[in-house]
C-alpha positions as CSV (number, residue, x, y, z in Angstrom):
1,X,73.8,99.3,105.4
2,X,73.4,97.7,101.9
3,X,71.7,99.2,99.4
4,X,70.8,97.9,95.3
5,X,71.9,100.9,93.8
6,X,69.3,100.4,91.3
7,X,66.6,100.5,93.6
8,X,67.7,103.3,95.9
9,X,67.9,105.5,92.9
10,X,64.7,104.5,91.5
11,X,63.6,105.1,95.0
12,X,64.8,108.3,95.8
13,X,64.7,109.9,92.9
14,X,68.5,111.3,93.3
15,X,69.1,114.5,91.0
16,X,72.9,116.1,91.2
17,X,71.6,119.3,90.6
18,X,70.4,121.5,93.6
19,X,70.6,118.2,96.0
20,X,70.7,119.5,99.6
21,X,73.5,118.4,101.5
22,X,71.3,118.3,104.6
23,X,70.5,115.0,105.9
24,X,66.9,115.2,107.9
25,X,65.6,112.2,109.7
26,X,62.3,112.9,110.9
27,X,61.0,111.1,114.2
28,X,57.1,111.8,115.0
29,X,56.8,115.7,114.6
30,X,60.5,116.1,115.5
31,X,63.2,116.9,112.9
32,X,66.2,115.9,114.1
33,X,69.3,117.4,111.2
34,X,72.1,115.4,111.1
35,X,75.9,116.4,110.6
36,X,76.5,118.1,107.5
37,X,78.7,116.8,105.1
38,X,80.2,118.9,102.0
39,X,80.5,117.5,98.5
40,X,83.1,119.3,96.5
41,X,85.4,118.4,93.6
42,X,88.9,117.5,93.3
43,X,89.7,119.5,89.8
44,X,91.7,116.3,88.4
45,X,88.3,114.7,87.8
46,X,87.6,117.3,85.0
47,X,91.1,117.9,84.1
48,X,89.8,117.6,80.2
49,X,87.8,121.0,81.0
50,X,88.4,124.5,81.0
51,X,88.4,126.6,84.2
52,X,85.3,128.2,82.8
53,X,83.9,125.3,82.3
54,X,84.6,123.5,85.5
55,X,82.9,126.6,86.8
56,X,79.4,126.2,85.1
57,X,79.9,122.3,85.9
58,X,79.9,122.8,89.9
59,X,77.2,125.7,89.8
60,X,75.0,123.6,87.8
61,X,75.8,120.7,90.5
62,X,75.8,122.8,93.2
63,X,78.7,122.1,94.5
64,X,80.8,125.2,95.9
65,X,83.8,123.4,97.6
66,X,87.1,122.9,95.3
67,X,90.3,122.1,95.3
68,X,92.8,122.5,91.9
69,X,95.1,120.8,90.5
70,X,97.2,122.3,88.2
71,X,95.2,122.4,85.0
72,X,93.2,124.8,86.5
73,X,95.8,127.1,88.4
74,X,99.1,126.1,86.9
75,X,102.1,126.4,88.3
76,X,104.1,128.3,86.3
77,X,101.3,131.7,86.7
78,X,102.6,134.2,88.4
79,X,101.4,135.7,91.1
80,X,99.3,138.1,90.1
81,X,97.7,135.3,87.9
82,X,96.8,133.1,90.7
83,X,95.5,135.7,92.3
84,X,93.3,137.2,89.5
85,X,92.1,133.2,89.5
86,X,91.2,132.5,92.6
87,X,89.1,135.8,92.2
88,X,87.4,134.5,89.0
89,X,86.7,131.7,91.5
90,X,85.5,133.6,94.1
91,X,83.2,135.6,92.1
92,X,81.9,132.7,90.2
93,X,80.8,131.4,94.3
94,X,82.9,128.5,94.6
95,X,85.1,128.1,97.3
96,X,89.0,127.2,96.2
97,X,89.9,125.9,99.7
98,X,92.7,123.7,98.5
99,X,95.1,122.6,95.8
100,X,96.9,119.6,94.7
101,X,98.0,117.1,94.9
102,X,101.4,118.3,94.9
103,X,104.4,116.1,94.9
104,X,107.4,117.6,96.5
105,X,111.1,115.7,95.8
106,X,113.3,118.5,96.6
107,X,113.3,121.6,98.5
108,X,113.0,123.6,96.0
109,X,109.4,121.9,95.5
110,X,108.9,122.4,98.8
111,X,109.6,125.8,98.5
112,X,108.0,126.5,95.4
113,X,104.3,124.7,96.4
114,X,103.8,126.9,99.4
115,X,105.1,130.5,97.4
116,X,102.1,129.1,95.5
117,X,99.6,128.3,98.0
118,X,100.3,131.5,99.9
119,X,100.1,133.6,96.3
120,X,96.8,131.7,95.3
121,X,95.3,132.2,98.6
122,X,95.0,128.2,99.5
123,X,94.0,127.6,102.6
124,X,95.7,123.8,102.6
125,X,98.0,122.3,100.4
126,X,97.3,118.1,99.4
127,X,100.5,117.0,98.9
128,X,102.9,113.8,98.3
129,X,106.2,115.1,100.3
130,X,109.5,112.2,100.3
131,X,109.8,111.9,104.3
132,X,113.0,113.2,104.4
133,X,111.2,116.8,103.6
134,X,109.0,116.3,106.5
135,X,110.8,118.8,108.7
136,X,111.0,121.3,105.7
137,X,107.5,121.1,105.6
138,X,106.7,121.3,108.9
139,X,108.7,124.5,109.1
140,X,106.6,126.0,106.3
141,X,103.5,124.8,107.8
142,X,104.3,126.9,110.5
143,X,105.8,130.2,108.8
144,X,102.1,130.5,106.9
145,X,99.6,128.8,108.6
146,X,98.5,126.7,105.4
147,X,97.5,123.4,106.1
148,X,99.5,120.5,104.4
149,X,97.5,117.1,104.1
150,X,99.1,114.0,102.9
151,X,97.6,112.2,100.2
152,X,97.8,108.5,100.7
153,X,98.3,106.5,96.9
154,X,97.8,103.0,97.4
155,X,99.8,99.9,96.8
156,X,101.6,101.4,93.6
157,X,103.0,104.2,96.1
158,X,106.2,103.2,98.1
159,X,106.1,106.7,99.9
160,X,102.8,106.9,101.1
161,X,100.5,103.6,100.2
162,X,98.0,103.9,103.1
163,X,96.6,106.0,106.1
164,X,98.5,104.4,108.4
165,X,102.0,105.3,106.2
166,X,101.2,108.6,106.7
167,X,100.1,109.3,110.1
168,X,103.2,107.3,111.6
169,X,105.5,110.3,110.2
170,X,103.0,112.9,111.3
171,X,101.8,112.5,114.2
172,X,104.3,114.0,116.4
173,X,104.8,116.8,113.7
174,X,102.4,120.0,114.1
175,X,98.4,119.4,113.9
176,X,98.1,121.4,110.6
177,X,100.2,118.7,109.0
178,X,97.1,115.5,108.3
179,X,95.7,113.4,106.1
180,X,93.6,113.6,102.8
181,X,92.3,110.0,103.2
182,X,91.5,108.6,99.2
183,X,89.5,106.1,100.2
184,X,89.2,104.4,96.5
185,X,93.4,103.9,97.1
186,X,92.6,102.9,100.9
187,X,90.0,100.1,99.7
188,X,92.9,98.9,96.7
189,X,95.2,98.1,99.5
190,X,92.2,95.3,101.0
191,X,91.7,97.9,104.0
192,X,88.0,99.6,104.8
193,X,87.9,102.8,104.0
194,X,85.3,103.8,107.4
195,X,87.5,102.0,109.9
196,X,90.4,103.7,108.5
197,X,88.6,107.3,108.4
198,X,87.9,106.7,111.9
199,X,91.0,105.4,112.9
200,X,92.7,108.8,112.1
201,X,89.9,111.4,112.7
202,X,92.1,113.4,114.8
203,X,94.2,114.7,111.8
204,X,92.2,113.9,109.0
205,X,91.5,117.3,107.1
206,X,90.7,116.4,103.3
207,X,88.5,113.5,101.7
208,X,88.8,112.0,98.6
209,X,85.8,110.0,97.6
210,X,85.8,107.6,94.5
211,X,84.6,103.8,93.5
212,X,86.2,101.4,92.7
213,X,85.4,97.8,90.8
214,X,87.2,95.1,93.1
215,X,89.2,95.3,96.1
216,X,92.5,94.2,94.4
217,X,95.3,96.1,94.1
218,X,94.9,97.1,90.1
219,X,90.8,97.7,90.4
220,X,89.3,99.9,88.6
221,X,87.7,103.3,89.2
222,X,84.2,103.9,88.6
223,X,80.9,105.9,89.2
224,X,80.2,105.9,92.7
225,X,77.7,103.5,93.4
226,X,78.7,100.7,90.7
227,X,81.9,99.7,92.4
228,X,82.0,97.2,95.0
229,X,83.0,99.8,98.1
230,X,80.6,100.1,100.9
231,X,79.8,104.1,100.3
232,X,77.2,103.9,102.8
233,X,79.5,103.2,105.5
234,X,82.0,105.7,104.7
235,X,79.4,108.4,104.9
236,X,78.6,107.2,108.5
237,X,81.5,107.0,109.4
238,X,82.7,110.8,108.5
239,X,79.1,111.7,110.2
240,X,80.3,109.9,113.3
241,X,83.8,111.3,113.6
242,X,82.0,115.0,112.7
243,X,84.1,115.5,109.7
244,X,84.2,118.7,109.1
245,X,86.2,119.2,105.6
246,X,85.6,118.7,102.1
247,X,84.6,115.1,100.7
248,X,86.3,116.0,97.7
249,X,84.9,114.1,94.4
250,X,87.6,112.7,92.2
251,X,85.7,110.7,89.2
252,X,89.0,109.6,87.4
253,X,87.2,107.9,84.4
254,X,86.2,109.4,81.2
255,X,88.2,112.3,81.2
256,X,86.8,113.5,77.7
257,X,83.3,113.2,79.1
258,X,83.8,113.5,83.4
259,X,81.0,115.5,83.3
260,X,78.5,112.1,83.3
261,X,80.0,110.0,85.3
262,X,80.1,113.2,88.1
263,X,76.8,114.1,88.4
264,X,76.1,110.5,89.0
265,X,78.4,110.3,91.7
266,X,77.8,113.6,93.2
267,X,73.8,112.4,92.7
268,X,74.4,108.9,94.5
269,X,76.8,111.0,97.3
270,X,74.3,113.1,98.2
271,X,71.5,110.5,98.1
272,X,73.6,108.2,100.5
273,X,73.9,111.4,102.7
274,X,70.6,111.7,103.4
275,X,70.0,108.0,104.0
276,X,72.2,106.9,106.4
């Protein structure tokens, strides 16, 4: 489906703020609900912000899924300050299912990202790991029951560029070790993003959604909806495969002033939700 971005919003009147999530297709008097899909944030997209104010950002967007990157649960708190966090968090009503992405070179990352996952009370890790720490992290996977999904990076990245990088040295490791699918990286490397998100739907456990300018290896990222990436399809494609995680916003542009360009992805997101 192809859509003028112009018109749809003109037509559907998005609004980021208190959107439903919901997508209801209506056929005669029968309301047929589709499969829900979550919008949440990656915290890099506001990494210009305060934790309390990336807090009033996602209530006033209404978006309760988040994962941190370290400007907003560093790594060098201790334990009792991730925890006293993640309770802020909590209380606040957002959900702090995940951190990263973490890039691990040694062990002693290895080690050091799951002491804090465990501390923080993360239920998955998004991580870059050198394959030779594959078994290391396997081994943790399995000692605490936190999830580890591999970010992919795109052609800049010679350790995991795509989807397919990644799921060649996982798939015969446990299932809690997946993929975080970006799909702005995924469309930079002249793959589509939907076939790809399809393609691993067994292991995929963590979205990253983004747009991006031209399908070129050094395009640009933009507000979703501007770029030239087919969002549309990449929504029905996670609503065919009954994605069941996070599609995690990550608006890299304008860090002094994320705030913007968010709620008009988050707007267009939810719009394309409920269309397709």
């Amino acid at each position: 489906m192809n859509f003028s971005r112009k018109n749809f919003l003109k037509t559907l009147g998005v609004s980021a703020l208190g959107y439903s999530s919901l997508s209801f297709n209506t056929l005669g008097d029968k309301t047929v609900v589709d499969h829900k899909l979550r919008v949440g944030l990656a915290s890099y997209t506001l990494r210009k912000y305060s934790l309390d104010e990336l807090i009033d950002i996602c209530q006033r967007l209404d978006i309760k899924d988040v994962a941190f990157k370290s400007f907003h649960l560093p790594y060098e708190s201790s334990d009792e300050e991730l925890r006293q966090i993640t309770a802020k968090v909590k209380a606040r009503g957002l959900n702090l299912y995940g951190g990263g992405v973490m890039y691990m070179k040694t062990p002693e990352d290895v080690e050091k990202y799951f002491n804090y996952a465990k501390a923080a009370g993360l239920k998955m890790i998004i991580a870059a790991p050198n394959h030779e720490l594959l078994p290391l992290v396997e081994k943790k996977v399995k000692e605490t029951d936190i999830v580890l999904a591999i970010h992919n990076h795109g052609p800049e990245d010679d350790v995991f560029p795509s989807p397919e990088s990644v799921y060649n040295k996982i798939k015969h490791l446990d299932k809690r070790v997946g993929l975080c699918i970006d799909v702005g990286h995924t469309f930079r490397l002249n793959l589509d993003p939907a076939t790809e998100l399809k393609k691993y739907k067994d292991r995929l456990y963590d979205v990253h959604i983004k747009d991006v300018n031209e399908q070129i290896p050094d395009g640009k990222v933009l507000e979703v909806g501007r770029g030239k990436m087919d969002i549309p399809s990449i929504i029905a494609a996670l609503k065919e495969i009954k994605y069941d995680g996070v599609l995690g916003m990550e608006y890299e542009k304008d860090a002094d002033h994320a705030m913007i360009g968010l709620a008009e992805s988050v707007g267009y997101v939810r719009g394309v939700i409920d269309m397709v």
